[in-house]
GUVOMAR-988371 format. One record per residue (C-alpha): x, y, z. Coordinates in steps of 0.2 Angstrom, whole numbers, padded with zeros to 4 digits, always signed. Example, Ala and Ser with C-alpha at 12.3 -4.5 7.8 and 13.67 -1.06 7.14 Angstrom:
! GUVOMAR-988371
+0062-0022+0039
+0068-0005+0036
***
This chain:
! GUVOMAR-988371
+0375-0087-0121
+0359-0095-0126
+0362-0109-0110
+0362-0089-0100
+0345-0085-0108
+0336-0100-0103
+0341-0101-0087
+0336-0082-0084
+0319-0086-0092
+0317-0103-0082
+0321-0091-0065
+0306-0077-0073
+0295-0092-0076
+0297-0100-0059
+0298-0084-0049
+0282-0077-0057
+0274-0093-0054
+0278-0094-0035
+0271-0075-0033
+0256-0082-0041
+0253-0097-0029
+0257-0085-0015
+0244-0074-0022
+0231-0088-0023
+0234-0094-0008
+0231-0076-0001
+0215-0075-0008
+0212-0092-0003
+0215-0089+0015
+0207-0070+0014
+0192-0078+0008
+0191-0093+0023
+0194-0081+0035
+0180-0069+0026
+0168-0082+0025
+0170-0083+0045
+0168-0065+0048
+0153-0067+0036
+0144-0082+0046
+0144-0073+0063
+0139-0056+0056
+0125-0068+0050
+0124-0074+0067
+0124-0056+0074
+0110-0051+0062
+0098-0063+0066
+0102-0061+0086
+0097-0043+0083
+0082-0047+0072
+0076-0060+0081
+0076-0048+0099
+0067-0035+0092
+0053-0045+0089
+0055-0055+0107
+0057-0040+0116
+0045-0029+0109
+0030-0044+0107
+0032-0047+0127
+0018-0037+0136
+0022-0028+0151
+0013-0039+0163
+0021-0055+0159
+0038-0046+0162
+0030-0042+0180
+0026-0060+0181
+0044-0066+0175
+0051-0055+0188
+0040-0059+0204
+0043-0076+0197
+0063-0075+0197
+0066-0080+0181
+0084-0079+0175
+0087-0062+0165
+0070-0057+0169
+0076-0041+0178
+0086-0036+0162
+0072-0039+0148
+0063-0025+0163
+0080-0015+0162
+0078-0014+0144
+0060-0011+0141
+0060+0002+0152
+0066+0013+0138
+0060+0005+0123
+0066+0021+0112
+0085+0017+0117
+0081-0002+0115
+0073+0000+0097
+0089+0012+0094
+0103-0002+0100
+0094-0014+0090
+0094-0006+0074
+0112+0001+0076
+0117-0018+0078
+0109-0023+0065
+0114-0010+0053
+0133-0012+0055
+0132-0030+0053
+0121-0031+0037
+0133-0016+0031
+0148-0026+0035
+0140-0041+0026
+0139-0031+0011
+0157-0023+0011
+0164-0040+0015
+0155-0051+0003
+0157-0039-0012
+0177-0039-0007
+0177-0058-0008
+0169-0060-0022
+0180-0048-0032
+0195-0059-0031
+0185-0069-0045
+0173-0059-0054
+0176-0040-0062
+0170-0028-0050
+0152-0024-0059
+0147-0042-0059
+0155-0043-0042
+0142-0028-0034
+0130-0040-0041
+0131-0055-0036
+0135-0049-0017
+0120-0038-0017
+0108-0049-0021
+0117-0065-0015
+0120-0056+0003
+0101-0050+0001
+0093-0067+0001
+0106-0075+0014
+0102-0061+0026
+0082-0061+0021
+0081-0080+0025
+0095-0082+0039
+0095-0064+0045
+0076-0060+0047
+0064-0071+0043
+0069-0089+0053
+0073-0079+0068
+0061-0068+0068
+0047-0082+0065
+0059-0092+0083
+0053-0076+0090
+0037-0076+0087
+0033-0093+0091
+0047-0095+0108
+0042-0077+0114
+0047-0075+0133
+0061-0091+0132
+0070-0082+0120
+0067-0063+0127
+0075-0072+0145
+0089-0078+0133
+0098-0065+0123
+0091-0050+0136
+0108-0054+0146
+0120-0050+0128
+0107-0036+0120
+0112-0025+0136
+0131-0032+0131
+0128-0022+0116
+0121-0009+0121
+0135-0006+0131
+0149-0009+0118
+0138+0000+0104
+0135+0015+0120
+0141+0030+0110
+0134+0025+0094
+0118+0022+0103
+0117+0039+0113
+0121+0050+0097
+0106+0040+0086
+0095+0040+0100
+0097+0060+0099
+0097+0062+0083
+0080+0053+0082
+0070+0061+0099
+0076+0078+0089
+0068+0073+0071
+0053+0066+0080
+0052+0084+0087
+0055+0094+0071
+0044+0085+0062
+0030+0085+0076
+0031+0067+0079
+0032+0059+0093
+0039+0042+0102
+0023+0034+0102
+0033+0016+0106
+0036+0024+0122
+0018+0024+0126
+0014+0003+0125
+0000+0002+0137
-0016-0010+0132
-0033+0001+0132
-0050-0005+0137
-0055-0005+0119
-0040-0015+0116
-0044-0029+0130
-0062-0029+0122
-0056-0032+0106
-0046-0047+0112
-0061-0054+0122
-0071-0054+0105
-0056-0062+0094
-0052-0075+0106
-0070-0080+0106
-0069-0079+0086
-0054-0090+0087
-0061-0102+0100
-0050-0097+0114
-0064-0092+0126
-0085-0098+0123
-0097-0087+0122
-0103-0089+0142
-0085-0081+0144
-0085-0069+0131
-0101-0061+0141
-0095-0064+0158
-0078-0053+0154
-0093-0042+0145
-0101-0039+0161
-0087-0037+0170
-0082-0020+0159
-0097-0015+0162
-0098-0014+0180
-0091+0000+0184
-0100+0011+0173
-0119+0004+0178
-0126+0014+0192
-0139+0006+0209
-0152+0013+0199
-0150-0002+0186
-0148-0017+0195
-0161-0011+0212
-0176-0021+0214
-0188-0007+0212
-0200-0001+0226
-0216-0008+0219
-0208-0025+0217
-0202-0025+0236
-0209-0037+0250
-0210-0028+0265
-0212-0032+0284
-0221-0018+0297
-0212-0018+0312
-0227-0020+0322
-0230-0036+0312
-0229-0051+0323
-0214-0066+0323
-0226-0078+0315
-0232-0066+0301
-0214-0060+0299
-0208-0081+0294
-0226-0083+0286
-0221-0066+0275
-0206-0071+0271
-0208-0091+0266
-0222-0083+0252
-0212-0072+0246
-0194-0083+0242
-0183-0071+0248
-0172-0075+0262
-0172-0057+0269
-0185-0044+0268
-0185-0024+0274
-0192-0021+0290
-0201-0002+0291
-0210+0008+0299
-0228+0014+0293
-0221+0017+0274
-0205+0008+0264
-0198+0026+0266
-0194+0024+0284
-0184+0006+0282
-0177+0004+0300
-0169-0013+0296
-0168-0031+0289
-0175-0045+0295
-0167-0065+0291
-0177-0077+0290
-0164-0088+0298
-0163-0079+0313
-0183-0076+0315
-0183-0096+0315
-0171-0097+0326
-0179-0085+0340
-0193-0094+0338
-0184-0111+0342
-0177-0103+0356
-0196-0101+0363
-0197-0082+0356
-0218-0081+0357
-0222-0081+0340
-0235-0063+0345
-0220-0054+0351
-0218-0040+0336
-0202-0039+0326
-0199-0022+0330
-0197-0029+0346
-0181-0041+0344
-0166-0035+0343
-0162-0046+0328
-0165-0034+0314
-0149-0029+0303
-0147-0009+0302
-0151-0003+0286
-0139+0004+0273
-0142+0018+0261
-0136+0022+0245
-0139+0034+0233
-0147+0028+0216
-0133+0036+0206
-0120+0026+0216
-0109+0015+0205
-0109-0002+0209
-0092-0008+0209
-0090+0006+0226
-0107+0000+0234
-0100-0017+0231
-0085-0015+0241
-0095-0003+0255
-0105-0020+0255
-0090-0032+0257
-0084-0019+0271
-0100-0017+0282
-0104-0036+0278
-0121-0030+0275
-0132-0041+0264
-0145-0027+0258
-0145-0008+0254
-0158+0004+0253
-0159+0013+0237
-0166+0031+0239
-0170+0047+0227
-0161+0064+0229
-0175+0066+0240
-0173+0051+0253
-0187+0042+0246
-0184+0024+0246
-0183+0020+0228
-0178+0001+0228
-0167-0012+0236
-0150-0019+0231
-0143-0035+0239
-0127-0045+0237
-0136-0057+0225
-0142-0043+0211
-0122-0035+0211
-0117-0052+0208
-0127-0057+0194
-0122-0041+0187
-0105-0053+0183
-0110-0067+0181
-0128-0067+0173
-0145-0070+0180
-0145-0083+0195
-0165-0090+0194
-0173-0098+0207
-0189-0108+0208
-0201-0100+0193
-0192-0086+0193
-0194-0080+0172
-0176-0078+0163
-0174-0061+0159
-0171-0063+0140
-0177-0080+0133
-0175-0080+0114
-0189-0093+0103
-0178-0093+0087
-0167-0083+0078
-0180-0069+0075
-0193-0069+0091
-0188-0068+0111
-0197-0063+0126
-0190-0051+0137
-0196-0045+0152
-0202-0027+0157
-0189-0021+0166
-0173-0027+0157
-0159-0015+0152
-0158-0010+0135
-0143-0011+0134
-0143-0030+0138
-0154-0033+0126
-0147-0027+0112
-0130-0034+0116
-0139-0050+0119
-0151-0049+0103
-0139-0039+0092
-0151-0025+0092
-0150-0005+0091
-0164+0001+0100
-0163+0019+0104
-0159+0022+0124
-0161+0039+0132
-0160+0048+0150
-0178+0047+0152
-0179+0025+0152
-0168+0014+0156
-0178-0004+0150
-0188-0009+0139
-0205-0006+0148
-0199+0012+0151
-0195+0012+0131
-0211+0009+0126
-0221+0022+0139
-0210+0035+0132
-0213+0032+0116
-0231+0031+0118
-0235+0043+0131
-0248+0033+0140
-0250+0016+0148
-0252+0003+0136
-0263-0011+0135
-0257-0032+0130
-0259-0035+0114
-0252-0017+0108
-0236-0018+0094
-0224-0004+0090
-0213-0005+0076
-0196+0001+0076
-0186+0000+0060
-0185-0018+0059
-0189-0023+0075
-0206-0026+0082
-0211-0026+0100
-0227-0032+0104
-0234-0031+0123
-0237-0051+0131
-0241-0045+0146
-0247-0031+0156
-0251-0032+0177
-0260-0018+0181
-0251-0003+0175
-0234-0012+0171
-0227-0021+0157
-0222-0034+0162
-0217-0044+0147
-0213-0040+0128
-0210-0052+0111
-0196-0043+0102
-0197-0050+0082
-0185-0045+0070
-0186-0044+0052
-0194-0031+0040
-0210-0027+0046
-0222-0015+0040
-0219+0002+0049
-0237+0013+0049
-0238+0030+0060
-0253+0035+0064
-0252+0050+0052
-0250+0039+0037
-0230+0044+0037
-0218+0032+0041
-0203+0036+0054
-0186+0029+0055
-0182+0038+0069
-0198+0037+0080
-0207+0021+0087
-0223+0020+0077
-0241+0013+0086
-0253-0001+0076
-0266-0009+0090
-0268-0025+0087
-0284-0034+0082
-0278-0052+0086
-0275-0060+0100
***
């Protein structure tokens, strides 16, 4: 009887120990396969993390140039950006059900060993820092720093997901355009275009970040400001123009034109506002090599260039490229009158780029002495010269330059010698030829500001003459 009872208990023993091993093999085996699960969910999260930041850092042009170029998956990062709300959407779907099925699965696993409160724990905040490091933040900085390679890479599986998470993805995508509506919001991702201000802004931090140099920085300056200046700014203006009357004479034409420096010069008739033409003095030299007499008059050959006209509100980026089309060298700039008020070439739309081109003595527009003192001439844009000095001198419709500044403020001519103070800024007259200003010394600084009431102005140009000098 007692030989009975041990054998039973010795059966009990060794039957509960054999459900036990099986049970620790089962958990053994359920956690192996769970780790595997875990590490591609891990996988799958930083795929999705790291192709939101690809995707949505690559800027539409360089997707154009992936494509012309034929780079492999370039046509399916275009596919997907061409809806960047559903993109955003399959992304974050993915990326949710994975970090979701992290949690569940972890917290499972680790309830084979611990209770189930220390259990919640230690998933929550083990999974939390696997999935910040592993999950986000070394993908996402990949991304960052391997932009278009790895946008090219994972385009191809993104749309795979897109496609296996499809009804997921058309119910959240819903669901959002319908919240953004209700709430008064709106897709703004969908509207990733770079602004003028924007491109601007880049000029100026890649100079900042030494990128670009400052010749550049300006350059690309000018260049956004082309299309909004007008002939009126850039013209030489009609009492600055060299002329030749057509009943002039081949010799004086080629004797006019060598004293003057300028390779062409307008031909008219009695007054400059009856311009019949341009004369090169190329071709005067070369029809007086050909035995030309050099008495015949010039509005006798028939080598004169018809003249152009253009209005003086005519922006320059079009008269440009009427330019470029007619191949002509010159315009005439006239008044809404049709008198002649200055001339445009070639030479003055291009410096309008790319900065003054001096020849000979020609004086620099701007020259600065030091930090606080430059000379500028007469008839420089204000606007240049503030950009260039880092100024804020007032503008207006009625002057455009710094002479016209000056006459406006003063409401008479001005003689050399003459300051006006502006704020900070004192302008002082060089030069004067005749009735023109011709060159100013702009010093900044505080300087004392006296109006000729005894009041002092921040608003208005006050006028001190000068007893030096």
């Amino acid at each position: 009887m007692v030989a009975s009872l041990d054998t039973a208990h010795f059966d009990i023993g060794f039957y509960a120990l054999q459900a036990t091993s099986r049970n620790l093999y089962s958990e053994m085996s359920i956690t192996l396969i769970g780790s595997v699960v875990l590490f591609v969910l891990l996988v799958l999260s930083a795929f999705f993390s790291s192709s939101e930041i690809a995707l949505f850092s690559l800027a539409k042009h360089r997707i154009d140039a992936l494509v012309e170029k034929g780079s492999p998956g370039a046509i399916t990062v275009a596919d997907l950006k061409s809806n960047p709300h559903r993109l955003l959407v399959t992304i974050l779907v993915g990326n949710n059900l994975v970090n979701i099925a992290m949690s569940s699965i972890s917290t499972a696993i680790v309830g084979f060993y611990f209770d189930p409160g220390p259990a919640v724990l230690i998933s929550t905040f083990g999974i939390t820092a696997i999935v910040l490091l592993f999950g986000e933040s070394a993908p996402k900085s990949y991304a960052v720093e391997n932009t278009e390679s790895w946008a090219l890479r994972i385009a191809r599986p993104l749309k795979l997901a897109e496609y296996i998470l499809f009804p997921l993805v058309i119910v959240f995508d819903y669901l959002t355009r319908l919240v953004n509506r209700v709430t008064g919001g709106r897709a703004a991702i969908e509207d990733s275009y770079v602004t003028r201000d924007e491109i601007q802004e880049m000029i100026r931090t890649g100079e900042r970040e030494g990128v670009i140099d400052e010749d550049e920085r300006e350059m690309f300056q000018r260049i956004f400001r082309f299309r909004n200046t007008i002939a009126k700014e850039v013209m030489t203006p009609r009492l600055d123009i060299t002329g030749i009357e057509k009943t002039e004479t081949l010799h004086d034409a080629i004797t006019k034109c060598l004293e003057s420096g300028h390779r062409r010069l307008p031909v008219y008739a009695e007054t400059l506002d009856n311009i019949v033409g341009t004369a090169d003095i190329h071709e005067l030299t070369r029809a007086q090599q050909r035995g030309t007499p050099g008495e015949t008059l010039v509005g006798d050959l028939e080598l004169l260039d018809p003249p152009q006209h253009m209005p003086e509100s005519k922006s320059v980026d079009e008269l440009l490229e009427e330019m470029q089309t007619s191949r002509t060298q010159m315009a005439v700039v006239i008044d809404e009158f049709g008198t002649t008020e200055g001339l445009v070439t070639v030479e003055d739309l291009t410096e309008e780029i790319v900065g003054e081109i001096l020849e000979g003595r020609e004086q620099a527009p701007i020259t600065e002495l030091d930090d606080t003192t430059a000379l500028v001439r007469g008839d420089v844009d204000i606007g240049e010269v503030n950009e260039t000095l880092e100024l804020e001198l007032p503008d207006g419709e009625e002057f455009e330059t710094i002479a016209g500044l000056l006459f406006n403020r003063a409401g008479r001519l001005v003689e050399q010698g003459e300051t006006f103070d502006c704020d900070e800024v004192r302008l002082r007259v060089e030069s004067v030829d005749q009735t023109r200003i011709t060159q100013v010394r702009i010093q900044t600084g505080e300087v004392d500001t006296q109006s000729r009431g005894g009041t002092e102005s921040r608003e208005k140009l006050s006028v001190e003459r000068s007893t030096g000098e």
